[in-house]
Every structure is written in structure tokens, then in C-alpha cells.
N, C-alpha and C positions, 0 to 999 in steps of 0.2 A: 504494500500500500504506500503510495504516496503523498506526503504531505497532507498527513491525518490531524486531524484537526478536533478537540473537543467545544462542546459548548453547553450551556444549558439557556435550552429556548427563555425560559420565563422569568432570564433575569440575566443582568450585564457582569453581576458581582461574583462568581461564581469564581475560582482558581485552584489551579490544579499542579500539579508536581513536576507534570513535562507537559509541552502542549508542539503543535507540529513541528512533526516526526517524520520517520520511513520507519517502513518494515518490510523486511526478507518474506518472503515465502515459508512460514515455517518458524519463523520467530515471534518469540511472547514477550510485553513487555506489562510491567507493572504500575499503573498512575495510582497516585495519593491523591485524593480529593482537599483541599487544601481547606475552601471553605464553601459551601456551597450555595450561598445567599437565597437559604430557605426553597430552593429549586426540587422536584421530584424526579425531575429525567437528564441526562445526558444524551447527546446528540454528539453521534461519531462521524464523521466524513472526511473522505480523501478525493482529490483525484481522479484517481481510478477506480471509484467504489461505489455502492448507493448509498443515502443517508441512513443511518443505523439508529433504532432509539432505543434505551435501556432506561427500565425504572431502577431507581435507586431504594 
């Protein structure tokens, strides 16, 4: 993936531990949600990918 990017749609404050990145095919990496400004989902996208959402 390229130039993967987090977000949380339902707020600007939100910070995280790493934010766009790359990943290999086959590689894992680990984010820290730093603070999450009250937010329920995370919102993944790169590049090359489709938008992803993940409840928290």
C-alpha cells in the first residue's frame, strides 16, 4: 500500500503514532492511537486501495 493515510471522519483532532506510510506486501505495522478526539471510527486509505473503515 501506498501512502496510507489514517483519519477519523468526525473530527480534525484525532492523532496517531505514525500517519502516511508504505507497506510491502506482507508486512504488518502497529499505530498507537495517540488521542482520539472523542471519534468512533478510523478511516484507512492509500493510493492504491479503497477507503477502509474500522470501528474502534
Amino acid at each position: 500500500m501506498k501512502d496510507v493515510e489514517l483519519r477519523c471522519p468526525e473530527t480534525s483532532g484525532a492523532v496517531f503514532s505514525d500517519n502516511y506510510f508504505n507497506l510491502v506486501p506482507g508486512q504488518h505495522k502497529t499505530i498507537q492511537r495517540i488521542d482520539s478526539a472523542g471519534t468512533h471510527y478510523v478511516e484507512i486509505k492509500a493510493v492504491n486501495s479503497s477507503l477502509k473503515r474500522i470501528k474502534l
